[in-house]
C-alpha positions in Angstrom: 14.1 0.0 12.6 14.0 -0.9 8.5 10.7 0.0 7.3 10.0 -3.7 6.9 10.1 -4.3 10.2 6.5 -5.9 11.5 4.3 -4.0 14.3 2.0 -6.0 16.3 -1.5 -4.3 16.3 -4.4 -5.2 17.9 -3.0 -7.0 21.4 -0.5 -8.6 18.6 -3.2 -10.0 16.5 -2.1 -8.7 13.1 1.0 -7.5 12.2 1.6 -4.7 9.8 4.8 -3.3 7.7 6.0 -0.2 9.7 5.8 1.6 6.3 2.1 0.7 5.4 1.3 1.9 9.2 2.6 5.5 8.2 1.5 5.2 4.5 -2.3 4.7 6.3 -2.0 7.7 8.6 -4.3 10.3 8.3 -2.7 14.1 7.5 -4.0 15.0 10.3 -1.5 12.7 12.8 1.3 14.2 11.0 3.2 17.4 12.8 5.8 19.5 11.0 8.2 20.2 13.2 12.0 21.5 12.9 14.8 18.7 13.7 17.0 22.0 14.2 19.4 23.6 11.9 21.9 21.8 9.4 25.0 22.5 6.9 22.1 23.9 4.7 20.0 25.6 6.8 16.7 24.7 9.0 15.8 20.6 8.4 12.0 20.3 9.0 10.1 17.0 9.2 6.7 15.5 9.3 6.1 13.5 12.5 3.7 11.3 13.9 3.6 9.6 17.3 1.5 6.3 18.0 1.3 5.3 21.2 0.8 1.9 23.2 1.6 0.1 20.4 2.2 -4.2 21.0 5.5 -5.3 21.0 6.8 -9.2 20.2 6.9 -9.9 24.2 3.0 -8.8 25.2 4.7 -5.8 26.2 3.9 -1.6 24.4 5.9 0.7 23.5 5.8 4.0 21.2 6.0 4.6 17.6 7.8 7.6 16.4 8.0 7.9 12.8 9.6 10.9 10.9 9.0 11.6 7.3 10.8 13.6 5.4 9.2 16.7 3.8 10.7 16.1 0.1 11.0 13.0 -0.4 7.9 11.3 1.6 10.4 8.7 2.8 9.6 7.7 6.2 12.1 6.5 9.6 11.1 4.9 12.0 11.7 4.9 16.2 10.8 2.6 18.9 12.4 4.8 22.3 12.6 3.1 25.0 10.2 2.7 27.9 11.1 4.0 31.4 
């Protein structure tokens, strides 16, 4: 999802920018962890995980946002429910 992309939060009361949600995280929900080895040698992110977050429907789903360790710029994951 672009990093513009609006997250319902607080039962779908406000929404925020997807990047100002991980810009606001604390360090400590941030977990660097390796996204396996590349062309160049080991790729390791920072990740967080929100969970039971509001979607547009009344529905929740998860939040998984990666951040890469140079550059700060974040990505950003909605995986689907079962």
């Amino acid at each position: 999802m672009p990093r513009s992309h609006l997250i319902p939060l607080d039962g779908g009361k406000t929404r925020v920018r997807a990047d100002r949600i991980a810009a606001d995280l604390p360090a400590s929900a941030w977990q660097r962890r390796s996204a396996g080895d590349g062309s160049k040698g080991p790729r390791f992110y920072d990740w967080a995980w929100l969970d039971d977050v509001c979607t547009d429907d009344g529905g929740h789903h998860s939040l998984l946002i990666r951040r890469n360790t140079t550059t700060g710029e974040p990505a950003f994951y909605t995986p689907p429910q079962p």
